[in-house]
C-alpha positions in Angstrom: 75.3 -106.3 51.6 72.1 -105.4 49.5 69.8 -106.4 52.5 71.7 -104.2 55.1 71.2 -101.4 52.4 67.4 -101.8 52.2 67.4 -102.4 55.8 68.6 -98.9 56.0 66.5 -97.5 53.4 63.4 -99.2 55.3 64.4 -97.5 58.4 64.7 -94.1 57.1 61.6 -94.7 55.4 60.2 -95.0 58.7 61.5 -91.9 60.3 60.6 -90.5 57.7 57.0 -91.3 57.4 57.2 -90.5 61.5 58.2 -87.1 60.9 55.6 -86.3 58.4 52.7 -88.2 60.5 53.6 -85.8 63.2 54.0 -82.7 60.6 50.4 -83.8 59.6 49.0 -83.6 62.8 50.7 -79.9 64.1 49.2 -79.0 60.6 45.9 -79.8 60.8 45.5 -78.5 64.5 47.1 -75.6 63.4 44.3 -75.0 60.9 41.6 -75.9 63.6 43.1 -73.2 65.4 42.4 -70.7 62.6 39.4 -71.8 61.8 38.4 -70.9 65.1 39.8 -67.4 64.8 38.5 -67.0 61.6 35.4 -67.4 62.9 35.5 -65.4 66.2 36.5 -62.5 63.7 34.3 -63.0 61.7 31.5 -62.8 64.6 33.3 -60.1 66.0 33.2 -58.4 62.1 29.7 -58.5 61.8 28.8 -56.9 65.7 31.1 -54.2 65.0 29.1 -53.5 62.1 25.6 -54.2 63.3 27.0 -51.6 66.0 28.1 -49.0 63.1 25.5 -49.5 60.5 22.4 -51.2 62.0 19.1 -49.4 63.0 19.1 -47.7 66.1 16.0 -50.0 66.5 17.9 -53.2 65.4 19.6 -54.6 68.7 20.9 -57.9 69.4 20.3 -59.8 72.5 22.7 -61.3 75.2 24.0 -64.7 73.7 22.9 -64.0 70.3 26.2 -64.1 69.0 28.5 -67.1 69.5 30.9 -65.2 70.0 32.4 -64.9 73.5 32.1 -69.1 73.6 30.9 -69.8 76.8 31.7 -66.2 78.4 29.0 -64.1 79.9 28.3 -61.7 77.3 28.9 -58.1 77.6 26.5 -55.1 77.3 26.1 -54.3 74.1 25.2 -50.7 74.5 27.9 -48.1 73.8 29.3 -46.8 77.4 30.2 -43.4 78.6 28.3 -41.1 76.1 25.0 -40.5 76.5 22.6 -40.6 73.5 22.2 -37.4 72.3 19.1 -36.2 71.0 18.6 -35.7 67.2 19.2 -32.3 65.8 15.8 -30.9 64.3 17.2 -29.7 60.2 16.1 -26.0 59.7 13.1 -26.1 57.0 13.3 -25.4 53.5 11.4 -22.3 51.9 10.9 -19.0 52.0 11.7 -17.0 55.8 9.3 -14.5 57.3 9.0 -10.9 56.1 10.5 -9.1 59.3 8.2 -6.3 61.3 10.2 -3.7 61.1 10.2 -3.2 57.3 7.7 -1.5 55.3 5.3 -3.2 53.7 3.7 -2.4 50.1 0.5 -4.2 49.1 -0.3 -3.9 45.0 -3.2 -5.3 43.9 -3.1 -6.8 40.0 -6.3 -6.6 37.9 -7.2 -9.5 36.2 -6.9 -9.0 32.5 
């Protein structure tokens, strides 16, 4: 009776251990696979702000990025909107004296 029992015990012990080797395995390609997307977003994180932040002078070149894994890469200038041109800022200071107002000279002695 007592070896039939750990007979049994053995063999659940064995499906058992089966279940987890195969709970192990989904796990850790699980985590491969969001390692990987960790990664893409992180990629696609930094672009973005390269794109938003970076120096108009600052650009990156085809490839650069690992990114698109293996895909063509894709222009990386923005589309449909042309640049527009900076808007010159007004000076600072004091404006002109407009013509049509009279004009009053007064000369001050030195003292």
């Amino acid at each position: 009776m007592k070896a039939s029992a750990e007979t049994a015990d053995v063999a659940a012990l064995m499906k058992q251990n089966e279940r987890l080797l195969r709970q192990v395995e989904h796990f850790a390609q699980r985590i491969d696979a969001l390692e990987r997307e960790v990664k893409i977003l992180r990629e696609e994180n930094a672009l973005l702000k390269q794109w938003r932040f970076g120096r108009s002078s600052e650009r990156l070149e085809p490839g650069q990025l690992s990114f698109f894994e293996g895909q063509p890469a894709p222009d990386l200038e923005p589309s449909g909107a042309p640049r527009a041109e900076p808007q010159k800022k007004p000076g600072h200071g004091r404006a002109h004296f407009p013509e049509h107002l009279p004009r009053v000279v007064t000369e001050l002695g030195a003292r």
